[in-house]
PDB file with one MODEL, atoms N, CA, C and O in Angstrom:
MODEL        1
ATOM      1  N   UNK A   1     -32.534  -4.973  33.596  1.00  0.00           N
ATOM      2  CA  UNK A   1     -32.953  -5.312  32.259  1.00  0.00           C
ATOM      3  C   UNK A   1     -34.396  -4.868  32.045  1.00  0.00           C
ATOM      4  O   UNK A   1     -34.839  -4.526  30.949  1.00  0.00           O
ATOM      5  N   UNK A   2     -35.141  -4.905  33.259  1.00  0.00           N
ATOM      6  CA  UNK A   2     -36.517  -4.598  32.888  1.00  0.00           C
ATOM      7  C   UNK A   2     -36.692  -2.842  32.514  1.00  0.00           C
ATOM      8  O   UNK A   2     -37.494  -2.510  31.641  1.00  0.00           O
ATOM      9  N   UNK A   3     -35.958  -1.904  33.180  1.00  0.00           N
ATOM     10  CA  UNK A   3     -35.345  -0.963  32.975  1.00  0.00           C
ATOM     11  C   UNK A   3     -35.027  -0.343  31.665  1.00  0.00           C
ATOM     12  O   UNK A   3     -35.359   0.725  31.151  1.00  0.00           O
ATOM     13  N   UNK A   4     -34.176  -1.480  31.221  1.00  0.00           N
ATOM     14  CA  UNK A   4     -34.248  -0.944  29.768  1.00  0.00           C
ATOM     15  C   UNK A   4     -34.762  -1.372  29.147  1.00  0.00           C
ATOM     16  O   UNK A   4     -34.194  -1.068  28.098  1.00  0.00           O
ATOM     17  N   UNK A   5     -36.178  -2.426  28.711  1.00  0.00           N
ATOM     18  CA  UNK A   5     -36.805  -2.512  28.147  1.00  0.00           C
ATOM     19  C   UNK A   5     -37.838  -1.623  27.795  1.00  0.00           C
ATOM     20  O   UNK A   5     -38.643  -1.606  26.863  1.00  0.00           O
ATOM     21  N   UNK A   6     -37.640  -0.934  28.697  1.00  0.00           N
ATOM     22  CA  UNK A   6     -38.657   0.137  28.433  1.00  0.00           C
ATOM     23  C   UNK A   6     -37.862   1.502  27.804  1.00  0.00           C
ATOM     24  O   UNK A   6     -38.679   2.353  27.453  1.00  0.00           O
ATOM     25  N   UNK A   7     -37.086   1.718  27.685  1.00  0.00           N
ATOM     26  CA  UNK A   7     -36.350   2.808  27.185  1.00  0.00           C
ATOM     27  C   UNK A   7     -34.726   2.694  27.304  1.00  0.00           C
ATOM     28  O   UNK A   7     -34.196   2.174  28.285  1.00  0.00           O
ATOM     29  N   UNK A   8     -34.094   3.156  26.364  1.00  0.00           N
ATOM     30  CA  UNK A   8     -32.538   3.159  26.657  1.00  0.00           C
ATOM     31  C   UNK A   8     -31.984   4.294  28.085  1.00  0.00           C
ATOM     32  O   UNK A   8     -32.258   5.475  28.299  1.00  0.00           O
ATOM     33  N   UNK A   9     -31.530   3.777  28.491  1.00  0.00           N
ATOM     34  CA  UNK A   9     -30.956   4.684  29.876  1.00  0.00           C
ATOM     35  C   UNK A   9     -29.405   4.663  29.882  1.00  0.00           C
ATOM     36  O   UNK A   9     -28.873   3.659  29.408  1.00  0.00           O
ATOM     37  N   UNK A  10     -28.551   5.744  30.406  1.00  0.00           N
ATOM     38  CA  UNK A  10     -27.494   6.081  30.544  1.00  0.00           C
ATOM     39  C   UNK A  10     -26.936   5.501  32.338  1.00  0.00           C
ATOM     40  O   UNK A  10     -27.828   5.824  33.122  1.00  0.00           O
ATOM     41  N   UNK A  11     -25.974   4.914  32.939  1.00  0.00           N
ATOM     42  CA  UNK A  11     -25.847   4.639  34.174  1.00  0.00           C
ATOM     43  C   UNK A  11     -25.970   5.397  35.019  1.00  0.00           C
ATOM     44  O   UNK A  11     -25.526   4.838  36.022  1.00  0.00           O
ATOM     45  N   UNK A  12     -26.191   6.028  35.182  1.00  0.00           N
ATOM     46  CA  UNK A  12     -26.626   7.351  35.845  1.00  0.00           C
ATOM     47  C   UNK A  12     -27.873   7.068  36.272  1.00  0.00           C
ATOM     48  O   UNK A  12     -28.113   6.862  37.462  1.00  0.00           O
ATOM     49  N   UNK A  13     -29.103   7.019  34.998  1.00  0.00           N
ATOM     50  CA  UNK A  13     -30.291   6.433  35.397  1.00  0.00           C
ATOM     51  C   UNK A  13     -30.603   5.856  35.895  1.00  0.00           C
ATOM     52  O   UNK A  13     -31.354   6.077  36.845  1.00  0.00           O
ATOM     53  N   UNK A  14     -30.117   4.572  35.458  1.00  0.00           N
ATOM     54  CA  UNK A  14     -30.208   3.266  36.004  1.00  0.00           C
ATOM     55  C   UNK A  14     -29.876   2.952  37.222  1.00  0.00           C
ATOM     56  O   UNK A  14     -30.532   2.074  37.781  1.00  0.00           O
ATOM     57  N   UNK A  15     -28.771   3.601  37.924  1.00  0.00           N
ATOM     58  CA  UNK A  15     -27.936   3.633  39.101  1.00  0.00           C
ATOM     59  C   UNK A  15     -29.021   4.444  40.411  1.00  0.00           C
ATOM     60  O   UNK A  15     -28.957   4.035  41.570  1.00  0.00           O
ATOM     61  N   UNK A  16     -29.986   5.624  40.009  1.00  0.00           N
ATOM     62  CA  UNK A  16     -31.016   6.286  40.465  1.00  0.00           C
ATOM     63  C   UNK A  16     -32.105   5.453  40.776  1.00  0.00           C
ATOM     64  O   UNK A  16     -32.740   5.720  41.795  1.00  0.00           O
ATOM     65  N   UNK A  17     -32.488   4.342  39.977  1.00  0.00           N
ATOM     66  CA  UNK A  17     -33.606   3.554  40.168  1.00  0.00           C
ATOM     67  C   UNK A  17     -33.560   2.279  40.657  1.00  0.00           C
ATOM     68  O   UNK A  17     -34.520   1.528  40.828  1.00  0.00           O
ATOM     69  N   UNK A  18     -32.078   2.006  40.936  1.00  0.00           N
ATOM     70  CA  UNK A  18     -31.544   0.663  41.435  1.00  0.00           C
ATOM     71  C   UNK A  18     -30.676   0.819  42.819  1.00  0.00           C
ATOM     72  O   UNK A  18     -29.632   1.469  42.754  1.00  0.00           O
ATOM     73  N   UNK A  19     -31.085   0.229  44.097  1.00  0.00           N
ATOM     74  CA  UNK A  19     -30.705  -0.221  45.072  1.00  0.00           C
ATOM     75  C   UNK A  19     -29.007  -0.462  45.068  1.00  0.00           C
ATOM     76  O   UNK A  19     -28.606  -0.930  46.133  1.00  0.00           O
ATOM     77  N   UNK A  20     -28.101  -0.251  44.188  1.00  0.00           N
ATOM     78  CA  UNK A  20     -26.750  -0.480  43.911  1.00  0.00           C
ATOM     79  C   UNK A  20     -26.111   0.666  43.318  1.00  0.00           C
ATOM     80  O   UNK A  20     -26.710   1.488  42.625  1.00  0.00           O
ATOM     81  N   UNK A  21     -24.719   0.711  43.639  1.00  0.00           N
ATOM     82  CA  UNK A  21     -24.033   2.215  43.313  1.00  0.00           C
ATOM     83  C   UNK A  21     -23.676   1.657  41.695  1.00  0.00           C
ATOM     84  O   UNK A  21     -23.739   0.504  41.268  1.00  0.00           O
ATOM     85  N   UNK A  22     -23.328   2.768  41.064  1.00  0.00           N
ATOM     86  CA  UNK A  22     -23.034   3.243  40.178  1.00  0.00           C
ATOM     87  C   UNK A  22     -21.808   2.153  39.618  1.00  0.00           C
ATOM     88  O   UNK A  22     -22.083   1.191  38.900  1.00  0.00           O
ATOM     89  N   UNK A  23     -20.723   2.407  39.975  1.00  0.00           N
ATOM     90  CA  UNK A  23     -19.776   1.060  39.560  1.00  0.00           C
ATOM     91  C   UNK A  23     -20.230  -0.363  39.508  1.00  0.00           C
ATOM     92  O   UNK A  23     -19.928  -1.370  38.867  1.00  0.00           O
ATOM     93  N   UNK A  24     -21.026  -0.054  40.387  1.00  0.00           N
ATOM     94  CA  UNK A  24     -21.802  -1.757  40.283  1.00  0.00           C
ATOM     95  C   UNK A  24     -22.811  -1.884  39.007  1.00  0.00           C
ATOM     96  O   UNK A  24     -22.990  -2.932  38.386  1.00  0.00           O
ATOM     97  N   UNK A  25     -23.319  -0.876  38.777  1.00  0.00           N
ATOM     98  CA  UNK A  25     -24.248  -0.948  37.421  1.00  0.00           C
ATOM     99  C   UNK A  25     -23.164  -1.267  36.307  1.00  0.00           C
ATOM    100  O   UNK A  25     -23.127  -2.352  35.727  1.00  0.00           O
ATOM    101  N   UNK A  26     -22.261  -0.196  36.057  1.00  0.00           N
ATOM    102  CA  UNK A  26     -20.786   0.097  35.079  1.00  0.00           C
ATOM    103  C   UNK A  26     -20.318  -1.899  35.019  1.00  0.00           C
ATOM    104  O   UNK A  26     -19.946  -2.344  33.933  1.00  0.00           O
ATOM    105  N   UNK A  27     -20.391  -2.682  36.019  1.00  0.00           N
ATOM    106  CA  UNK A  27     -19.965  -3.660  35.841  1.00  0.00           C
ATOM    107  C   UNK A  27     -20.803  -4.728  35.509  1.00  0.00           C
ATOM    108  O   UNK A  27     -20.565  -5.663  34.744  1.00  0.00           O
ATOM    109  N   UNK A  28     -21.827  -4.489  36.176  1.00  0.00           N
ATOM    110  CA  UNK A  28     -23.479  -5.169  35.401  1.00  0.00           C
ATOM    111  C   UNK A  28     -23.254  -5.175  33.570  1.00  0.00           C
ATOM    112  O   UNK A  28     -23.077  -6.082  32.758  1.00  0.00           O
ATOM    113  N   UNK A  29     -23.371  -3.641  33.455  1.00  0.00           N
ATOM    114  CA  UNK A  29     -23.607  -3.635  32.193  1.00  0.00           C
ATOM    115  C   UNK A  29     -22.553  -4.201  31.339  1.00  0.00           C
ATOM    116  O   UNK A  29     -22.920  -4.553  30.217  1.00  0.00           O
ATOM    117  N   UNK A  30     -21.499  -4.335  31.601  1.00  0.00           N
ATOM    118  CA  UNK A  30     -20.483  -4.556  31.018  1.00  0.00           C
ATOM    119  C   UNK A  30     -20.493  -5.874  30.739  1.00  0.00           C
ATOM    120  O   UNK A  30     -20.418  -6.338  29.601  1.00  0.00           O
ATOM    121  N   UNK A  31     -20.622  -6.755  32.155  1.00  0.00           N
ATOM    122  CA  UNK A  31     -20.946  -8.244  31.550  1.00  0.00           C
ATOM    123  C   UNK A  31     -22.182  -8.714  30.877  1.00  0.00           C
ATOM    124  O   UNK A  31     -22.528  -9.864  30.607  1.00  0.00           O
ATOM    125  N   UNK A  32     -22.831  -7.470  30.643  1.00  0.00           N
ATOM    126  CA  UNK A  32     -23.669  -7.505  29.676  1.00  0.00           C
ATOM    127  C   UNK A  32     -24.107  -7.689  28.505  1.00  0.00           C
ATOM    128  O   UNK A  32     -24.863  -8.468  27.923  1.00  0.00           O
ATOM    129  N   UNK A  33     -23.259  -6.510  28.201  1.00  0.00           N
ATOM    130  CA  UNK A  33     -22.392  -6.470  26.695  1.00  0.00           C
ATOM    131  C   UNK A  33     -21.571  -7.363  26.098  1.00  0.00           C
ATOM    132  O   UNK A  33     -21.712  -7.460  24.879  1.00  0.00           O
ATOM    133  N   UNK A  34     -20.893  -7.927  26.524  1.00  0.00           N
ATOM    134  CA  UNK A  34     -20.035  -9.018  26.712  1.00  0.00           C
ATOM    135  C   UNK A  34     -20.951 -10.090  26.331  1.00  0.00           C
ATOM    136  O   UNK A  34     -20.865 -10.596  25.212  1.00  0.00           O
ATOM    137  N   UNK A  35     -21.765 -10.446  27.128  1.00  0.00           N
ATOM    138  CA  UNK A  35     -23.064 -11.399  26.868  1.00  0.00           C
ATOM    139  C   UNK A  35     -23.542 -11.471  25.652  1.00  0.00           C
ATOM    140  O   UNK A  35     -23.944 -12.549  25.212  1.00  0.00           O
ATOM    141  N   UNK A  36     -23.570 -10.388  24.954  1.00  0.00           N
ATOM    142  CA  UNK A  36     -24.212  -9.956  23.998  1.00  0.00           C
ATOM    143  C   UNK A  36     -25.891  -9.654  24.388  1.00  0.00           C
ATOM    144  O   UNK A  36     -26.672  -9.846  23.456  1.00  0.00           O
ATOM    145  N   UNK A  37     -26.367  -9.282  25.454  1.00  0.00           N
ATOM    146  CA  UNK A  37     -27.719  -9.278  26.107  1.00  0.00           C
ATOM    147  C   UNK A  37     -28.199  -7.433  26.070  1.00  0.00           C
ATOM    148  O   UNK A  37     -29.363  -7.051  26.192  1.00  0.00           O
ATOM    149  N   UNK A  38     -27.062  -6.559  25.886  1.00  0.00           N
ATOM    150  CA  UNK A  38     -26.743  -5.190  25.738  1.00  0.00           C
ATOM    151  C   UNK A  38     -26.307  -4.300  24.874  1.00  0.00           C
ATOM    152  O   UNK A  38     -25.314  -4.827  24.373  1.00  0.00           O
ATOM    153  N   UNK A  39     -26.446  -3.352  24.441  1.00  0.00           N
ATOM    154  CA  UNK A  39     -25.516  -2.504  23.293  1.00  0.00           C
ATOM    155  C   UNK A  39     -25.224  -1.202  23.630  1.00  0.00           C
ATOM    156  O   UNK A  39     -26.066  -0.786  24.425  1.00  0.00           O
ATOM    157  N   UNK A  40     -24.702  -0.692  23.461  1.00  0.00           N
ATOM    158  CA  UNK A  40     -24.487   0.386  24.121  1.00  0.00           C
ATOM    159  C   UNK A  40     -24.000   1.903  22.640  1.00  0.00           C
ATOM    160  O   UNK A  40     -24.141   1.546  21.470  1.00  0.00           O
ATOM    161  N   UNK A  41     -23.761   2.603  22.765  1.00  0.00           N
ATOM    162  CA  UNK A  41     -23.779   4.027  22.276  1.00  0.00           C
ATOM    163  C   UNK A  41     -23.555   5.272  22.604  1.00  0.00           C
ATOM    164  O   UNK A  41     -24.418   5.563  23.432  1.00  0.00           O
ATOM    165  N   UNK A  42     -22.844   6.203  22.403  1.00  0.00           N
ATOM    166  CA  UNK A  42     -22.435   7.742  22.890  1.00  0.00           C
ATOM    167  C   UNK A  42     -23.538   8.172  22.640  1.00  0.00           C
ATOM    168  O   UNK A  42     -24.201   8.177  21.603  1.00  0.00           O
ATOM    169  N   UNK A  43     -23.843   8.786  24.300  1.00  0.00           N
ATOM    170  CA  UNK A  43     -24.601   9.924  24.273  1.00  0.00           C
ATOM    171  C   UNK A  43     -23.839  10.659  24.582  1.00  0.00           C
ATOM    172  O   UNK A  43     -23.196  10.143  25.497  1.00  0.00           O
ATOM    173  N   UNK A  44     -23.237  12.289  24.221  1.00  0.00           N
ATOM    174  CA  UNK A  44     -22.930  13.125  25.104  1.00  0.00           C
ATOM    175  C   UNK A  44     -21.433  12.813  26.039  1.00  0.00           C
ATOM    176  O   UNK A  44     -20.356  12.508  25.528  1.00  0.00           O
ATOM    177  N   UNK A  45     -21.627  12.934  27.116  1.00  0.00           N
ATOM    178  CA  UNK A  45     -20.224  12.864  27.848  1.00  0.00           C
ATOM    179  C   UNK A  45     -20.485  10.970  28.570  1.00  0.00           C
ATOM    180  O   UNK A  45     -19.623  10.238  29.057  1.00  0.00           O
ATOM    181  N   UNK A  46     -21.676  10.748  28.404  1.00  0.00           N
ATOM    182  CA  UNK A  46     -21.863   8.996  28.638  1.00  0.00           C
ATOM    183  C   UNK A  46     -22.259   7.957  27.368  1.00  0.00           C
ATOM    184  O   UNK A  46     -22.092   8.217  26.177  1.00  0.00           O
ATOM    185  N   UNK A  47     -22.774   6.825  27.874  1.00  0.00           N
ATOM    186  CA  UNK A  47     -22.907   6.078  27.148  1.00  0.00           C
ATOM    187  C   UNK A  47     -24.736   5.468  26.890  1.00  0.00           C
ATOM    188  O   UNK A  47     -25.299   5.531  27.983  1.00  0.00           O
ATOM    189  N   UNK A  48     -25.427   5.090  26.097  1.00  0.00           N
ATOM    190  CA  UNK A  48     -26.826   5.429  26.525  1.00  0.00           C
ATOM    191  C   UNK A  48     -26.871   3.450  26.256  1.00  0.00           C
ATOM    192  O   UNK A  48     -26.370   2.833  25.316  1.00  0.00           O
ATOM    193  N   UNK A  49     -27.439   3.037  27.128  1.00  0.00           N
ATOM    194  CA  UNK A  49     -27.464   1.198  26.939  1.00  0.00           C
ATOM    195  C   UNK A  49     -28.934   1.115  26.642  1.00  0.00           C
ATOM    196  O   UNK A  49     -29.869   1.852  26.956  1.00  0.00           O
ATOM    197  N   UNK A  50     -28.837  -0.511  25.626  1.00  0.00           N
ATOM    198  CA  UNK A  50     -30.207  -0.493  25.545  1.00  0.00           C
ATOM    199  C   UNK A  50     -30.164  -2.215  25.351  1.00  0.00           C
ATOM    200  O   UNK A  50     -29.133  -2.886  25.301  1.00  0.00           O
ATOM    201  N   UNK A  51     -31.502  -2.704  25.261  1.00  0.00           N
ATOM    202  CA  UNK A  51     -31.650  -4.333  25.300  1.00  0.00           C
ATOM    203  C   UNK A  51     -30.891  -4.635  23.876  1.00  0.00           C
ATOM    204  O   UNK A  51     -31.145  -3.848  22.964  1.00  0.00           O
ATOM    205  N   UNK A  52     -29.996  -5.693  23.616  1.00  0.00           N
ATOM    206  CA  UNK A  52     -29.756  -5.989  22.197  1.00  0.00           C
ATOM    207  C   UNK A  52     -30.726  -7.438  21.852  1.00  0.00           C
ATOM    208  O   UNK A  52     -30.540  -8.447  22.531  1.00  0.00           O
ATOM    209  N   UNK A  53     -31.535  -7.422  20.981  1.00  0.00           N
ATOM    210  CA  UNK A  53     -32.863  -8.503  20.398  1.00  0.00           C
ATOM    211  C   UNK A  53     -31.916  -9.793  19.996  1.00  0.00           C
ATOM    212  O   UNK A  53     -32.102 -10.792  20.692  1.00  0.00           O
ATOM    213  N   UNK A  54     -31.244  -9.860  19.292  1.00  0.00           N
ATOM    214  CA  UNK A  54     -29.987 -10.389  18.577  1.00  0.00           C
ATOM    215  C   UNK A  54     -29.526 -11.212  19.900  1.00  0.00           C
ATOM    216  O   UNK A  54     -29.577 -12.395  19.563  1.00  0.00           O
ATOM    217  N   UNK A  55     -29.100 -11.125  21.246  1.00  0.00           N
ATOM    218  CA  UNK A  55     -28.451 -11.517  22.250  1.00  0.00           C
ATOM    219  C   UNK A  55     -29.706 -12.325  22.763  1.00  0.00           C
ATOM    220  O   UNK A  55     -29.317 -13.483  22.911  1.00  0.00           O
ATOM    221  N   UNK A  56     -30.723 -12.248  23.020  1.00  0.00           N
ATOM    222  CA  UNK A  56     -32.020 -12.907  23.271  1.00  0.00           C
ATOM    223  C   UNK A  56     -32.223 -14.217  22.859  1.00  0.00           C
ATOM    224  O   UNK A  56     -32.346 -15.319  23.394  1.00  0.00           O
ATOM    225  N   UNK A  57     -32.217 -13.635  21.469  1.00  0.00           N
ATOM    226  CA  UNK A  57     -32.729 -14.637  20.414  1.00  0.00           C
ATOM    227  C   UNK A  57     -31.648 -15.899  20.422  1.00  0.00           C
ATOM    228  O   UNK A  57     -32.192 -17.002  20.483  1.00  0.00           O
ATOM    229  N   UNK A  58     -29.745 -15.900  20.353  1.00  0.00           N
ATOM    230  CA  UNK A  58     -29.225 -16.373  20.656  1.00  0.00           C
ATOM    231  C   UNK A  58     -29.498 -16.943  21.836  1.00  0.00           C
ATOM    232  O   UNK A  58     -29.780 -18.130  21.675  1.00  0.00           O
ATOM    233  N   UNK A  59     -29.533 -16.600  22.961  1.00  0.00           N
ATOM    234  CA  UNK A  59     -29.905 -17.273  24.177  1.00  0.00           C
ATOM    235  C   UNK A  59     -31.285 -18.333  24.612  1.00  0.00           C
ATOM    236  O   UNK A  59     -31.338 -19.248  25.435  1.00  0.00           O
ATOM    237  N   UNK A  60     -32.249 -17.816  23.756  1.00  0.00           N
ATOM    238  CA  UNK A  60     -33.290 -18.827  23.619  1.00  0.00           C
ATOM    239  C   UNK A  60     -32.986 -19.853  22.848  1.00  0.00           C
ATOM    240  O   UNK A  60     -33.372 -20.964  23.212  1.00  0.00           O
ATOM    241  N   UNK A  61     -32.253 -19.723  21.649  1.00  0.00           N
ATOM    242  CA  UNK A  61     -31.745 -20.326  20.804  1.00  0.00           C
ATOM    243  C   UNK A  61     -31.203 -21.868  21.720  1.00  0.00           C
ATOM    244  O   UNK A  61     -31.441 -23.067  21.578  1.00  0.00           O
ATOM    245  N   UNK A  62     -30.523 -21.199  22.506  1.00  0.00           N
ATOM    246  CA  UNK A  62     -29.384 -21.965  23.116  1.00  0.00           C
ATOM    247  C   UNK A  62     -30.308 -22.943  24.074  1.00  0.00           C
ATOM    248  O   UNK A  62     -30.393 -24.109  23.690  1.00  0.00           O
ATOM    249  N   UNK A  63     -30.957 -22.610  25.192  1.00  0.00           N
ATOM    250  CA  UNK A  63     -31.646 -22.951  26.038  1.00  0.00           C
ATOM    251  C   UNK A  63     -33.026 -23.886  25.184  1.00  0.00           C
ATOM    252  O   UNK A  63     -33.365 -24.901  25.792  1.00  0.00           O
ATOM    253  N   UNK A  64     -33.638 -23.650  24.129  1.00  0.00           N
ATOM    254  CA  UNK A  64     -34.272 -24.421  23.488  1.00  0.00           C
ATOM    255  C   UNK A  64     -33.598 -26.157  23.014  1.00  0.00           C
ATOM    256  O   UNK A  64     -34.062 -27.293  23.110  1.00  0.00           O
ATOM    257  N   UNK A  65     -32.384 -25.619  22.524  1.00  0.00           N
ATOM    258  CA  UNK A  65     -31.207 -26.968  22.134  1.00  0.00           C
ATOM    259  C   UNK A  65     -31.209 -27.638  23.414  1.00  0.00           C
ATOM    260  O   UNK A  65     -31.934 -28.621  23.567  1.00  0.00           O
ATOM    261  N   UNK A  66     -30.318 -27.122  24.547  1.00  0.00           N
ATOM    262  CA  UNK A  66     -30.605 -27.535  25.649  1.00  0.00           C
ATOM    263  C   UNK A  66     -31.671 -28.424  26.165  1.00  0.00           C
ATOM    264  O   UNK A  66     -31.417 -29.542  26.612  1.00  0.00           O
ATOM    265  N   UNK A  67     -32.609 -28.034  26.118  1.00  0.00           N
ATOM    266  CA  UNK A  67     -33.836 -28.709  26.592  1.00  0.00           C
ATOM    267  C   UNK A  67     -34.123 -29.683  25.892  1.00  0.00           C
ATOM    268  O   UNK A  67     -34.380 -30.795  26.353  1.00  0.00           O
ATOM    269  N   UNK A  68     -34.116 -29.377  24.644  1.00  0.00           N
ATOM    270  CA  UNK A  68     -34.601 -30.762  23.478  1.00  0.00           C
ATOM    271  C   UNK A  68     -33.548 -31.951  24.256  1.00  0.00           C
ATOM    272  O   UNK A  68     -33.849 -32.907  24.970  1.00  0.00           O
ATOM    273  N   UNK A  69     -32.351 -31.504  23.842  1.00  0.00           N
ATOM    274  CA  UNK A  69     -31.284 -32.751  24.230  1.00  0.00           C
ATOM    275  C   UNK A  69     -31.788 -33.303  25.584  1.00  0.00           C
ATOM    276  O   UNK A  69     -32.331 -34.397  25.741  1.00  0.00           O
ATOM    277  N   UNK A  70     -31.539 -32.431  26.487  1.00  0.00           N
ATOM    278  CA  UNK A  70     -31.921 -33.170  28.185  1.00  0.00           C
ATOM    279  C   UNK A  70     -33.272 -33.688  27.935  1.00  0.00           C
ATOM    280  O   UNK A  70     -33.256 -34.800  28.463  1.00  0.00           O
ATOM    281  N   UNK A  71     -34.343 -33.513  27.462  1.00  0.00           N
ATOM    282  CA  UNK A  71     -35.703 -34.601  27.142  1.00  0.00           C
ATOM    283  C   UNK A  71     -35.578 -35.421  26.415  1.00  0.00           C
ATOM    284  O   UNK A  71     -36.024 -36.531  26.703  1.00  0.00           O
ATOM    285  N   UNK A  72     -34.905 -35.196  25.156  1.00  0.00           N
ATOM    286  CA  UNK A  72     -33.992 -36.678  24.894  1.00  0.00           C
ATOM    287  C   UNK A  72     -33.697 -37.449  25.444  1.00  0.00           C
ATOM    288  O   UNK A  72     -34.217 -38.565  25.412  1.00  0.00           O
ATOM    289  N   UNK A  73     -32.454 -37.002  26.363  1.00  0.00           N
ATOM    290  CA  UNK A  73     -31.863 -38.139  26.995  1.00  0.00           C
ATOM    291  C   UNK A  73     -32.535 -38.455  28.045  1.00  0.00           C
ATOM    292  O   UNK A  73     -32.082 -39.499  28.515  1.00  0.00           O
ATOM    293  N   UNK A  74     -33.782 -37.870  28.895  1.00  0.00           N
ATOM    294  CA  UNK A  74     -34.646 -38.202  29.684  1.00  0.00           C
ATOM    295  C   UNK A  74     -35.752 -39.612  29.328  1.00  0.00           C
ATOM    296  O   UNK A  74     -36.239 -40.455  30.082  1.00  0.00           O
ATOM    297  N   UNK A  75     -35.854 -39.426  28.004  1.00  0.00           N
ATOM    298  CA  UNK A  75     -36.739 -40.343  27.612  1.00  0.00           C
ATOM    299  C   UNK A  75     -35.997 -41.319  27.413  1.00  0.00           C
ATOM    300  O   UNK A  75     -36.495 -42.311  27.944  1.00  0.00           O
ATOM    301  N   UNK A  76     -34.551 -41.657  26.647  1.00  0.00           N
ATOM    302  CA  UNK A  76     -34.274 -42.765  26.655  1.00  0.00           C
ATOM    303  C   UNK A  76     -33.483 -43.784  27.806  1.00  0.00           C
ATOM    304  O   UNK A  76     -33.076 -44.919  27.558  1.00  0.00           O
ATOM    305  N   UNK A  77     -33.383 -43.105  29.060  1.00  0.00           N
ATOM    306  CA  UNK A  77     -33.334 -42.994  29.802  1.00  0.00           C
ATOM    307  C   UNK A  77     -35.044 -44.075  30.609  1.00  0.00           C
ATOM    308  O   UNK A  77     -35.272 -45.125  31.209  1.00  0.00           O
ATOM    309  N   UNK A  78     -35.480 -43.372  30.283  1.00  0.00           N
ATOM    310  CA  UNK A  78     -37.088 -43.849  31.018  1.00  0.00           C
ATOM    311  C   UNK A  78     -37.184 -44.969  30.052  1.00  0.00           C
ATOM    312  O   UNK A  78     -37.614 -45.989  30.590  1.00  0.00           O
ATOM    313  N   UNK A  79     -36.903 -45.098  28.729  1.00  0.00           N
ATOM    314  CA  UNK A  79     -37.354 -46.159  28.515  1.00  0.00           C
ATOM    315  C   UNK A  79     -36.628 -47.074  28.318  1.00  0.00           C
ATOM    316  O   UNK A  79     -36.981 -48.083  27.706  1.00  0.00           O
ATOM    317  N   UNK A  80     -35.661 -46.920  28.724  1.00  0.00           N
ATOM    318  CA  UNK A  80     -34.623 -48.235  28.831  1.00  0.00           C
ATOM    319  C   UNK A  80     -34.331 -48.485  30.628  1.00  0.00           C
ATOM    320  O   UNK A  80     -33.316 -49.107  30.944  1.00  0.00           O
ATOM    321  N   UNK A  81     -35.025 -48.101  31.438  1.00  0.00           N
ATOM    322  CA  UNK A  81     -35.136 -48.657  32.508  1.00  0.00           C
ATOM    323  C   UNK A  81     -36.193 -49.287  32.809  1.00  0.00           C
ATOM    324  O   UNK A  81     -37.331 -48.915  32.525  1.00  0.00           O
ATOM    325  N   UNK A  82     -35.837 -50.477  33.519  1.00  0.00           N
ATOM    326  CA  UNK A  82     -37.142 -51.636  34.262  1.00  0.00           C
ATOM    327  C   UNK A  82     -37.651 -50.852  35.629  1.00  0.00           C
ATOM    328  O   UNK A  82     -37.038 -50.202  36.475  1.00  0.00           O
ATOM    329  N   UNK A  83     -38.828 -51.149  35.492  1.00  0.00           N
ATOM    330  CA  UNK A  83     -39.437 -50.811  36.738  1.00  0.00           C
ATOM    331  C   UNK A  83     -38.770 -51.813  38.000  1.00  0.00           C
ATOM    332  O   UNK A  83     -38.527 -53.010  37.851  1.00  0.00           O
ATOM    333  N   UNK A  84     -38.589 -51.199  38.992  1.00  0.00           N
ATOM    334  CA  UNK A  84     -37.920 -52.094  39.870  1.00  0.00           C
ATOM    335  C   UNK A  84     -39.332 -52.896  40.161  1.00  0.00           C
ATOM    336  O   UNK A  84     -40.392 -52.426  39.748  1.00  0.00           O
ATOM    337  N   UNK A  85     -39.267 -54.609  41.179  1.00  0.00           N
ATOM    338  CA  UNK A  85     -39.849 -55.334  41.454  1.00  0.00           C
ATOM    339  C   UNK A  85     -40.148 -55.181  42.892  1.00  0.00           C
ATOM    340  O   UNK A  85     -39.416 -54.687  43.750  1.00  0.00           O
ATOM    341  N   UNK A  86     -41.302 -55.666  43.025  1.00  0.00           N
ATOM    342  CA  UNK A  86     -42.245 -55.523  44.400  1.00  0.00           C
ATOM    343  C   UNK A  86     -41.423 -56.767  45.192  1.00  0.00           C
ATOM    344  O   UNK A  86     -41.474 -57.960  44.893  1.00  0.00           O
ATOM    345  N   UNK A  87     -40.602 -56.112  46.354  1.00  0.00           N
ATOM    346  CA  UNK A  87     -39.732 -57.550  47.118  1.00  0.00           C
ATOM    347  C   UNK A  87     -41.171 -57.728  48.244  1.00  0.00           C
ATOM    348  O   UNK A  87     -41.675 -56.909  49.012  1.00  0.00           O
ATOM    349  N   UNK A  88     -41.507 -59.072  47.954  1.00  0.00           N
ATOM    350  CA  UNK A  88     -42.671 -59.972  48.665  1.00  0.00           C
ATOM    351  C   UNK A  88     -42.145 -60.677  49.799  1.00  0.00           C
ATOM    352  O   UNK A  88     -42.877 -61.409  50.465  1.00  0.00           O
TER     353      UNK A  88
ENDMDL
END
C-alpha cells in the first residue's frame, strides 16, 4: 500500500519491489479491491492499481464509530463500578 501511494503500479511492479511472488501480490490486490482499499484499470496487456480515497475514508469512518462506542461502554462501565474494599 505504501507502494502505491506514491504512484499507481501494475503487478509486475509491485511484485519487483516486494519480497513475495507475483500470484501472491494478484491475491493481495484482489482482497483489496474487494475491500474497497484499491481500484484498479487497463493498462495495456495488465491492469494498473492504485489507492481508492473513498475505501479509507469508509474505514476510518468505521473504526472512529468503533471507538466512540467501546469508550462509551468503557465509561459506563467505570462508573458504575465500586471500587473494591481494603480487606483489614
Amino acid at each position: 500500500m505504501e507502494l502505491l501511494a506514491i504512484k499507481p503500479l501494475n503487478v509486475t511492479e509491485l511484485a519487483e519491489q516486494l519480497p513475495v511472488s507475483r500470484p501472491a501480490v494478484s491475491k493481495h490486490l484482489r482482497l483489496l479491491n474487494r475491500a474497497g482499499l484499491v481500484t484498479h484499470r487497463p493498462d495495456g496487456a495488465s491492469n494498473l492499481y492504485s489507492l481508492e480515497a473513498t475505501g479509507f475514508e469508509n474505514a476510518r469512518d468505521w473504526l472512529d464509530s468503533f471507538w466512540s462506542e467501546a469508550l462509551g461502554r468503557f465509561r459506563l462501565v467505570a462508573e458504575n463500578t465500586q471500587p473494591a474494599k481494603d480487606h483489614e
